[in-house]
C-alpha atoms as a printed R data frame, in Angstrom:
    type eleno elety resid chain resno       x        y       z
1   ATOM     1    CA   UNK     A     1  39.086   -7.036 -54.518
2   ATOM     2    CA   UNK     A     2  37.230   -9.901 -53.571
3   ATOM     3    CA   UNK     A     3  38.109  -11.814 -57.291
4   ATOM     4    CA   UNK     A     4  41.165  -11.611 -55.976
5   ATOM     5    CA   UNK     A     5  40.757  -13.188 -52.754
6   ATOM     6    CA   UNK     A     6  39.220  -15.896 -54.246
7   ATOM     7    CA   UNK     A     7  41.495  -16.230 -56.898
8   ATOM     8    CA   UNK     A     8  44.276  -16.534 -53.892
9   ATOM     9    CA   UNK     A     9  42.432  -19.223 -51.845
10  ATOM    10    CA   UNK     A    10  41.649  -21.206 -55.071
11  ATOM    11    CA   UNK     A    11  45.394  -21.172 -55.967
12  ATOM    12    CA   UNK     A    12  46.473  -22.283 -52.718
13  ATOM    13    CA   UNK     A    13  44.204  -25.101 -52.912
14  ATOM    14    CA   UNK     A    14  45.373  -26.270 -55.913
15  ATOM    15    CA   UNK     A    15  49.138  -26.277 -54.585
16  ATOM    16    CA   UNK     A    16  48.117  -28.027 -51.692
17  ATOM    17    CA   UNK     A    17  46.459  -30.970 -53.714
18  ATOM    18    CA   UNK     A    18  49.425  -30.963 -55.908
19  ATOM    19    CA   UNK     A    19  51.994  -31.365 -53.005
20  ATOM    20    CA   UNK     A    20  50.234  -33.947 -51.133
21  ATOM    21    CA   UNK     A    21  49.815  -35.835 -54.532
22  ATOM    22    CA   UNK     A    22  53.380  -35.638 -55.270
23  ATOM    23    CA   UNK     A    23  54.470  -37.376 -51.577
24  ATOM    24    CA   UNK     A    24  51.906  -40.084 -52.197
25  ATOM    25    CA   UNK     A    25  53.743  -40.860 -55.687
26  ATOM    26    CA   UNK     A    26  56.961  -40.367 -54.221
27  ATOM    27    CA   UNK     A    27  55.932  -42.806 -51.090
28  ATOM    28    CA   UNK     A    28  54.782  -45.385 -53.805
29  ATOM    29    CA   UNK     A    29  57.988  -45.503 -55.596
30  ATOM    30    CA   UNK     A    30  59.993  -46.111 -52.153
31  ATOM    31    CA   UNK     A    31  57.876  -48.960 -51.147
32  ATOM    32    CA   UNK     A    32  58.169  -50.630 -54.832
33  ATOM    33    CA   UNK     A    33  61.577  -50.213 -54.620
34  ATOM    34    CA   UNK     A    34  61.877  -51.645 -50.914
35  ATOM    35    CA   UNK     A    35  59.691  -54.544 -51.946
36  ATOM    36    CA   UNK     A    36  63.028  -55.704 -54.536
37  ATOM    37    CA   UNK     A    37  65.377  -55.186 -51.973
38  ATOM    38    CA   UNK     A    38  66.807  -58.076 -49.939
39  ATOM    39    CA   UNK     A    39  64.955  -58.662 -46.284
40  ATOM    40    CA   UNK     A    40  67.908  -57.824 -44.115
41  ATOM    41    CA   UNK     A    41  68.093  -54.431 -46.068
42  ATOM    42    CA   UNK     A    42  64.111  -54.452 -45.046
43  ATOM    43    CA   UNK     A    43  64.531  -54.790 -41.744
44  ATOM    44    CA   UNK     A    44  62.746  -57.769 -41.845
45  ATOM    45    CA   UNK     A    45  62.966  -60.234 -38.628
46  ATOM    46    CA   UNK     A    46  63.851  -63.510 -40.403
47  ATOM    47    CA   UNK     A    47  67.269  -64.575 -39.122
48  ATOM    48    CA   UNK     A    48  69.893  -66.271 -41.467
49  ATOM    49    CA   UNK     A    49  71.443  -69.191 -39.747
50  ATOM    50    CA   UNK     A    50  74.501  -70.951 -40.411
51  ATOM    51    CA   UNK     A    51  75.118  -74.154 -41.859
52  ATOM    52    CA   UNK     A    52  75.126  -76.890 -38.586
53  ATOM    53    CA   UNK     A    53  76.851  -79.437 -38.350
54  ATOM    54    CA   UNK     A    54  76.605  -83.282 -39.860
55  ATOM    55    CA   UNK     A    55  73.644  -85.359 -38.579
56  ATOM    56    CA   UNK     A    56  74.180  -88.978 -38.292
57  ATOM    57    CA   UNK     A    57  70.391  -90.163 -39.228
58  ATOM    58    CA   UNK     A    58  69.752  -92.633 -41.713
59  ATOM    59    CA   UNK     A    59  70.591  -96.347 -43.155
60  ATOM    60    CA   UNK     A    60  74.553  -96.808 -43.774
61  ATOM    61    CA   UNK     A    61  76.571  -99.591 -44.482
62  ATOM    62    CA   UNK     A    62  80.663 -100.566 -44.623
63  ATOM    63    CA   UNK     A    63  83.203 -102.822 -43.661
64  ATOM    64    CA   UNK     A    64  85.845 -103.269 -40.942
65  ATOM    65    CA   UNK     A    65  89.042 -105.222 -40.438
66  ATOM    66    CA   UNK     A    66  90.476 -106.177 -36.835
67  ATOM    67    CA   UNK     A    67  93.403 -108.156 -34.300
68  ATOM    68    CA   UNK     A    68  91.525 -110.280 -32.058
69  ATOM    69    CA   UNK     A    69  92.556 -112.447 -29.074
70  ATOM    70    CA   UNK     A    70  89.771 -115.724 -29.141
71  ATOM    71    CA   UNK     A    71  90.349 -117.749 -25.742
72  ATOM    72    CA   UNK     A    72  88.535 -121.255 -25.391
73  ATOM    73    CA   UNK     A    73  88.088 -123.314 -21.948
74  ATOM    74    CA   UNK     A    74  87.803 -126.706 -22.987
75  ATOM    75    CA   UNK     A    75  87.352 -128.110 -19.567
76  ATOM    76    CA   UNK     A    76  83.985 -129.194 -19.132
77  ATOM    77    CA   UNK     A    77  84.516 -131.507 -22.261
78  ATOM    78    CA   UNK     A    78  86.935 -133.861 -20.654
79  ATOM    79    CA   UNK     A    79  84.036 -136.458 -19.829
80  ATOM    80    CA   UNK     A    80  83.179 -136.073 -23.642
81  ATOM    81    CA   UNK     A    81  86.850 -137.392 -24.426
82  ATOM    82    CA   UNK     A    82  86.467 -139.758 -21.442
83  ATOM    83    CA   UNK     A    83  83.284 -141.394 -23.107
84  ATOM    84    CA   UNK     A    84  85.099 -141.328 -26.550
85  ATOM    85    CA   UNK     A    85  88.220 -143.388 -25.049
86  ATOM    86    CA   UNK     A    86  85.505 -146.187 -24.011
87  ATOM    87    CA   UNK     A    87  85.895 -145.737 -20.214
88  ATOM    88    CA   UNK     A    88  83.404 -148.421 -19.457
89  ATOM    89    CA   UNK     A    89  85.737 -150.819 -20.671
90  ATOM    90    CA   UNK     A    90  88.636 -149.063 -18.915
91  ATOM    91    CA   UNK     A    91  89.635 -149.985 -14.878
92  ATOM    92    CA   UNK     A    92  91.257 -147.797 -12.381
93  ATOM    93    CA   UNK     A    93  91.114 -144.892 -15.305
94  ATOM    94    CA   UNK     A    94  92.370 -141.678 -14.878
95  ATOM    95    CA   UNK     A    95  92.543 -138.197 -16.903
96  ATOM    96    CA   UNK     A    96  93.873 -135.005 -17.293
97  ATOM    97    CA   UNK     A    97  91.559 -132.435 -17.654
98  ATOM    98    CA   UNK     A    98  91.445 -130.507 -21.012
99  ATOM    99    CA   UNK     A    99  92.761 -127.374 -20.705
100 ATOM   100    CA   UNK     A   100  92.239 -123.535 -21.603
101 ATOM   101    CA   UNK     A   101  93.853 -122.008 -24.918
102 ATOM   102    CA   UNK     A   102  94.134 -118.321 -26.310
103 ATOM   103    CA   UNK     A   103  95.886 -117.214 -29.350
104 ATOM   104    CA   UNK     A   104  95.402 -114.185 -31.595
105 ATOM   105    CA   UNK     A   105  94.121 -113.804 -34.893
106 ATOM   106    CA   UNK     A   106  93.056 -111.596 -37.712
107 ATOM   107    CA   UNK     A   107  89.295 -110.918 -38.050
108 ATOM   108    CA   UNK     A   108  87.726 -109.318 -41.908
109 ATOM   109    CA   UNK     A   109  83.642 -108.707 -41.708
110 ATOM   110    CA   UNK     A   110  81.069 -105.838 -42.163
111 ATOM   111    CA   UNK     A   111  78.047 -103.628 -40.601
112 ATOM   112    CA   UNK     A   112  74.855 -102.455 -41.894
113 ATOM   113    CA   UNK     A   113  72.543 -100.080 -39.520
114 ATOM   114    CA   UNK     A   114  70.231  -97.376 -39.193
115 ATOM   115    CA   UNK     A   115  70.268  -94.543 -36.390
116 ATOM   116    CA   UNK     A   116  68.364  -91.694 -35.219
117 ATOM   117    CA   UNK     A   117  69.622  -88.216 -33.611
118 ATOM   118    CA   UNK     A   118  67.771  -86.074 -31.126
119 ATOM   119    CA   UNK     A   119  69.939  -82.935 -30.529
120 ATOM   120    CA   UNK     A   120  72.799  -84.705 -29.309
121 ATOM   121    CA   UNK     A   121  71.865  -88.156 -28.471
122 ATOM   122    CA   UNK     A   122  71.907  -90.718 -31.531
123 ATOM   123    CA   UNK     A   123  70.363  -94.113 -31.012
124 ATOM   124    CA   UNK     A   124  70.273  -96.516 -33.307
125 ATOM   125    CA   UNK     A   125  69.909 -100.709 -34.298
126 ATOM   126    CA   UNK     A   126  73.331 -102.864 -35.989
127 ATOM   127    CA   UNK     A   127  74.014 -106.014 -37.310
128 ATOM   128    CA   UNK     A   128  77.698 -107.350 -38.034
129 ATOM   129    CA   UNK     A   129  79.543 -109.946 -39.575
130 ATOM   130    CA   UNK     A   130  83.002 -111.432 -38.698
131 ATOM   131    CA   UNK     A   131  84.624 -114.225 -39.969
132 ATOM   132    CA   UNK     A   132  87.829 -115.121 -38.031
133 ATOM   133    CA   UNK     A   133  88.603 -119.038 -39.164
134 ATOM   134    CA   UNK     A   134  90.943 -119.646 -36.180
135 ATOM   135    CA   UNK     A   135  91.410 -122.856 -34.313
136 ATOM   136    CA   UNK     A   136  92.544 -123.954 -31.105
137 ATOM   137    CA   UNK     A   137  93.426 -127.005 -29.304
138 ATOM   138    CA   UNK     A   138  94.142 -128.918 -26.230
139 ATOM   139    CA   UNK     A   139  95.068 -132.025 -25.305
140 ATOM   140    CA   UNK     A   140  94.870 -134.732 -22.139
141 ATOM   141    CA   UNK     A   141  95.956 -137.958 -21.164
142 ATOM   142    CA   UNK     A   142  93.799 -140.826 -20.102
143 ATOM   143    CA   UNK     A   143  95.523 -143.714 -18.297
144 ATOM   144    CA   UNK     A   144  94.164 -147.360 -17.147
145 ATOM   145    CA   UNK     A   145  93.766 -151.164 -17.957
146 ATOM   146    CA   UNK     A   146  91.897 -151.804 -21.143
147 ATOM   147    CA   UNK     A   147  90.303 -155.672 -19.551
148 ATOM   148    CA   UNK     A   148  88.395 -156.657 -22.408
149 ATOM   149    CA   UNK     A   149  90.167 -158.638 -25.335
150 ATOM   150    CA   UNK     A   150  93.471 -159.421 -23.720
151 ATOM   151    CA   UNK     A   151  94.176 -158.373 -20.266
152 ATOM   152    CA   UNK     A   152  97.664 -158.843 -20.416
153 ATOM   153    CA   UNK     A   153  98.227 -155.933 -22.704
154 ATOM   154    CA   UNK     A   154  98.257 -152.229 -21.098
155 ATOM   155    CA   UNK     A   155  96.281 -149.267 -23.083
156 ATOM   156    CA   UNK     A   156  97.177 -145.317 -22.938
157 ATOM   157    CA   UNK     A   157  95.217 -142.837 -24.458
158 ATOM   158    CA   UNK     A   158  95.794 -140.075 -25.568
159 ATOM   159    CA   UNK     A   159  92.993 -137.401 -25.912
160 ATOM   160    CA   UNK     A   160  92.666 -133.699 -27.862
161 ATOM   161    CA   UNK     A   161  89.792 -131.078 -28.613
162 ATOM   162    CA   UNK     A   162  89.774 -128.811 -31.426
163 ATOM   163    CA   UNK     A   163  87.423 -125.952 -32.291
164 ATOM   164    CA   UNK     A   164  88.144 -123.883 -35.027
165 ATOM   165    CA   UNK     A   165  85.711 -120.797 -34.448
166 ATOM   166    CA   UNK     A   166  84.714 -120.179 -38.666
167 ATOM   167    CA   UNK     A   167  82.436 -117.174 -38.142
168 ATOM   168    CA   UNK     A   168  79.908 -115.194 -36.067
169 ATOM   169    CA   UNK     A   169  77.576 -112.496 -36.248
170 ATOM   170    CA   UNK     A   170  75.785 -110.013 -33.791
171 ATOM   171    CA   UNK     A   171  72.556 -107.777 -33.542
172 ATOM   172    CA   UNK     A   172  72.882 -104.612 -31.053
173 ATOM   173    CA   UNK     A   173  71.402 -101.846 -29.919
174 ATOM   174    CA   UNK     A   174  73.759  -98.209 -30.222
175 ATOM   175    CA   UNK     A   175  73.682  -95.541 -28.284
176 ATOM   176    CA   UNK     A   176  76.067  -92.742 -28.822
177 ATOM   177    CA   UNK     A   177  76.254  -88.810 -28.553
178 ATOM   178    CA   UNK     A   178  77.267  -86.305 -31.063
179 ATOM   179    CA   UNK     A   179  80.329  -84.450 -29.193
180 ATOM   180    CA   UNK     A   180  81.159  -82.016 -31.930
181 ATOM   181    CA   UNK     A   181  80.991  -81.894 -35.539
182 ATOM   182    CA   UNK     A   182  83.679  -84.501 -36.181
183 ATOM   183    CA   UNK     A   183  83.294  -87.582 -33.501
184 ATOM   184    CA   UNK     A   184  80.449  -89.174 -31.964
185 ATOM   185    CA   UNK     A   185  82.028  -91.687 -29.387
186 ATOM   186    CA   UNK     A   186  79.102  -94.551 -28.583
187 ATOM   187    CA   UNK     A   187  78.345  -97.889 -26.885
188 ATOM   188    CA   UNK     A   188  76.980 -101.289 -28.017
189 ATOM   189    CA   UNK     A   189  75.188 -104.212 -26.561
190 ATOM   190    CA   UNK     A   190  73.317 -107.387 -28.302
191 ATOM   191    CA   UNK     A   191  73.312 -111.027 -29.161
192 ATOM   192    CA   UNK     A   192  75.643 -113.169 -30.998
193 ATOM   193    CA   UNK     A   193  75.711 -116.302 -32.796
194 ATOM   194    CA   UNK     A   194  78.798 -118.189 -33.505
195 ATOM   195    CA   UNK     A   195  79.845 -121.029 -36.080
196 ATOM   196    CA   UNK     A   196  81.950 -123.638 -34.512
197 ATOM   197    CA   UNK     A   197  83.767 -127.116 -35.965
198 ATOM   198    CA   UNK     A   198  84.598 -129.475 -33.141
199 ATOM   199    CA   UNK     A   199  87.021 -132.330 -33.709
200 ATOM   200    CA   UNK     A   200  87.679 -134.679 -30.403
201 ATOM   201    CA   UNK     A   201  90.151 -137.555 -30.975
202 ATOM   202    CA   UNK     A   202  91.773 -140.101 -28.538
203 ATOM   203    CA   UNK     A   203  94.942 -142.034 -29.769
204 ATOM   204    CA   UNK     A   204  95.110 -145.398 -28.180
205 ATOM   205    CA   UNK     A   205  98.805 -147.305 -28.020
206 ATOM   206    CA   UNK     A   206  98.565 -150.701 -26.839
207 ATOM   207    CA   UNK     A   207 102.054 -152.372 -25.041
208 ATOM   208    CA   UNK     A   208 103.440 -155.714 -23.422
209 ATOM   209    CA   UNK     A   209 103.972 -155.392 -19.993
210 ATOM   210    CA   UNK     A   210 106.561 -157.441 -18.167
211 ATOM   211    CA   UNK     A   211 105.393 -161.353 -17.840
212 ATOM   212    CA   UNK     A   212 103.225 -161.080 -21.145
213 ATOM   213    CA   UNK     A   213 103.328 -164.302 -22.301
214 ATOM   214    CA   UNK     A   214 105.551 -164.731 -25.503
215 ATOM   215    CA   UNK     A   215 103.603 -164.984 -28.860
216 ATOM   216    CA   UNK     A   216 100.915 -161.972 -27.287
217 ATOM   217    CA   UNK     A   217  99.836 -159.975 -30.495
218 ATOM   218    CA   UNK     A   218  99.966 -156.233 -29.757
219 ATOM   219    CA   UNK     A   219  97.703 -154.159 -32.480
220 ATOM   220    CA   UNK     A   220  99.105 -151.094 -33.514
221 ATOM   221    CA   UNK     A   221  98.128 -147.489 -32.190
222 ATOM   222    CA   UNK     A   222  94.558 -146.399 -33.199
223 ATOM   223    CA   UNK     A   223  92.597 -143.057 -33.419
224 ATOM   224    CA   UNK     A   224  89.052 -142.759 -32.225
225 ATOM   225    CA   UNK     A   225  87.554 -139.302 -33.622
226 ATOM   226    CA   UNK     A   226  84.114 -137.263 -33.721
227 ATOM   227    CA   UNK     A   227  83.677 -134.598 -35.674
228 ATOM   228    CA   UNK     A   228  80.886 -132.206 -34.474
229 ATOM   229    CA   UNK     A   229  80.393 -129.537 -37.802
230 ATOM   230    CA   UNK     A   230  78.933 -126.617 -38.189
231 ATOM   231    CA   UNK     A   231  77.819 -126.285 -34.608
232 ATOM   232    CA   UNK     A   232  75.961 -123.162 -33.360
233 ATOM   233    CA   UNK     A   233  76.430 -121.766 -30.142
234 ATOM   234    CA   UNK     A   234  74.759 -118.308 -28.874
235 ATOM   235    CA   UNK     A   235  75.807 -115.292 -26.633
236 ATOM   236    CA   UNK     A   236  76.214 -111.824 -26.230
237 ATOM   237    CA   UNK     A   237  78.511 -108.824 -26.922
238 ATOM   238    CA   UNK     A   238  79.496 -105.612 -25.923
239 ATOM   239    CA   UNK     A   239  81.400 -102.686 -26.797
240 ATOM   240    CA   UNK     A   240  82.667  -98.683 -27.244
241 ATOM   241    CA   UNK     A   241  83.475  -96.865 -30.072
242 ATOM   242    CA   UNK     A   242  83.943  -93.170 -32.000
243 ATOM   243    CA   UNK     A   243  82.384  -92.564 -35.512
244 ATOM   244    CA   UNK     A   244  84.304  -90.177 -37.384
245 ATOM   245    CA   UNK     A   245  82.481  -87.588 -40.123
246 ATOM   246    CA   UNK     A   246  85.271  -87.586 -42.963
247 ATOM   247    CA   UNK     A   247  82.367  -86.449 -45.436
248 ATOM   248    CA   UNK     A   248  79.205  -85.310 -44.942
249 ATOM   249    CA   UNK     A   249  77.831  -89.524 -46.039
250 ATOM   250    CA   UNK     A   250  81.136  -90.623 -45.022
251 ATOM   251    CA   UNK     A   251  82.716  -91.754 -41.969
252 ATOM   252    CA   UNK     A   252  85.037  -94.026 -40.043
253 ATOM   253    CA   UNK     A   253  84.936  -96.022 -36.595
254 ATOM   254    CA   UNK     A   254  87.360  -97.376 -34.050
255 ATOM   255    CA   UNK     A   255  86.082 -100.320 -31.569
256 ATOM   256    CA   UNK     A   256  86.468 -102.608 -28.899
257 ATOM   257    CA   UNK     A   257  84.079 -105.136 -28.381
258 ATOM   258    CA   UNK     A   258  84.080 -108.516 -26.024
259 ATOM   259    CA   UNK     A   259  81.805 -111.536 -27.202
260 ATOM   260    CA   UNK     A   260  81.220 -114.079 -24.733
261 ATOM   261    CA   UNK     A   261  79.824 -117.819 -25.574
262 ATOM   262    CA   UNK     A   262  78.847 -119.309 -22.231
263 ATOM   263    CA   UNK     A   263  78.029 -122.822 -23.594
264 ATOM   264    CA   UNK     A   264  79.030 -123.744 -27.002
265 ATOM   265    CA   UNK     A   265  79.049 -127.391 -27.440
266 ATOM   266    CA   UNK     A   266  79.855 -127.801 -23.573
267 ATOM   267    CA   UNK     A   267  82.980 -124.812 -24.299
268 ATOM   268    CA   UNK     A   268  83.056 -121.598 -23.043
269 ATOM   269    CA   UNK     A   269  84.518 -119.374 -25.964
270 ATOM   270    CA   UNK     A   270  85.441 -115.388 -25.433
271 ATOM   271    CA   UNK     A   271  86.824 -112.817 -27.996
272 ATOM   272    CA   UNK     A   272  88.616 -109.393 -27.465
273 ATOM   273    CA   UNK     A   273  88.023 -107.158 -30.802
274 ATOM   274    CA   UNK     A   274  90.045 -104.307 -31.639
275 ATOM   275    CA   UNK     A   275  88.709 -103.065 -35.321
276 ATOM   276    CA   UNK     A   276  89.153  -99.913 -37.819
277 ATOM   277    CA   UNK     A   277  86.320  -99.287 -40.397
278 ATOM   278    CA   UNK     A   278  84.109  -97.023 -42.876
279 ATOM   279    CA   UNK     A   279  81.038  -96.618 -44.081
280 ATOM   280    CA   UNK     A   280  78.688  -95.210 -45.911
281 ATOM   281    CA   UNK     A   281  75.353  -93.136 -44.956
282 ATOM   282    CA   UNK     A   282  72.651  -92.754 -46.644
């Protein structure tokens, strides 16, 4: 009787140490398996995000084409065409002033820059290059008595200023924000340096007045010039815009910008800019 207690106990031991044994091999099996499976099927915490949108950081570089309106006031230079008529010689002289001219032209250049981007806000440095190649001009009259040589003989003179504006560049500061994926509209301001050639001429025409005395020679028209080249003058410009993501290292730009010279060579020169371009990030 009491063999076969024990032999009871014993057995249920034994089953006990086999069934807790089996769940431990079974529990293994479901963790090595769990440890193949993907995290989300884990129920792991790590989120999967989805792709966002372009950044515009980094170096990029491209080229533009624009329609711009140059305007030139040419008035403060009418004592320089004065001066080149020989007023000292001249009596009871008189002159038109030189005048203001604007015309349009065509405008070919490129941009090189690097930006930054905090969330939203991008700012960033630029440098551009325009060459334009477009001249204007005005003219005057000068009137008076020329009294050296032979007073009997009256002068006129006619004057003219030319400045063909060749080329000029500008470094400025960009700030712009990234709207949506596509546009980021921004804002420019900076320094500019312009190339000028200045041509000033007067035409003089000589005549006989009434009661010259017969036999008077009277010389043929002449041209006094001076040609100022390669002249530098220096100013500022400003402007809006909207970059355009075509590509995730490609994108394209519309602008307006204004460029002022205050003092170039005794002119005050101004440009409206209306451009297209591209470029390319890096």
């Amino acid at each position: 009787m009491i063999a076969a207690v024990f032999n009871r106990s014993l057995g249920e031991r034994v089953m006990r140490r086999l069934l807790l044994c089996g769940v431990a091999i079974v529990g293994m099996g479901i963790d090595a398996n769990a440890a193949d499976m993907p995290d989300f099927l884990r129920g792991s915490t790590t989120v999967i995000e989805a792709p966002g949108g372009p950044r515009w950081d980094g170096f990029y570089i491209g080229g533009h084409v624009g329609w711009s309106v140059p305007g030139i006031d040419f008035t403060n230079n009418t004592n320089d065409i004065q001066t080149l008529a020989g007023l000292a010689a001249i009596s009871n002289a008189s002159a038109t002033p030189l005048g203001t001219q604007d015309s349009t032209s065509i405008h070919y250049g490129g941009f090189a820059g690097y930006q930054q981007q905090w969330d939203g806000a991008v700012v960033g440095v630029e440098a551009t290059y325009n060459w334009m190649d477009k001249a204007l001009t005005t003219p005057n009259a000068i009137t008076g008595t020329f009294l050296p040589g032979n007073p009997a003989l009256a002068y006129s003179f006619g004057g003219s200023e030319t400045a063909r504006i060749i080329d000029y560049a500008t470094l400025r500061v960009k700030g712009g924000w990234a709207a949506s994926s596509m546009f980021m509209p921004y804002a420019t301001f900076g320094v500019a340096v312009g190339r000028m050639d200045i041509n000033r001429a007067v035409v003089v025409t000589a005549s006989a007045p009434a009661g010259t005395p017969p036999g008077t020679v009277v010389p043929a028209p002449f041209a006094v010039t001076q040609d100022l080249i390669n002249q530098f003058g220096y100013g500022y410009a400003a402007g809006v815009g909207i970059d355009i993501c075509l590509m995730a290292n490609l994108f394209a730009r519309v602008e307006y910008e204004y460029v002022q010279f205050p003092d170039f060579q005794g002119l005050n020169a101004h440009m409206h800019n209306v451009r297209v371009g591209a470029a390319l990030k890096f």
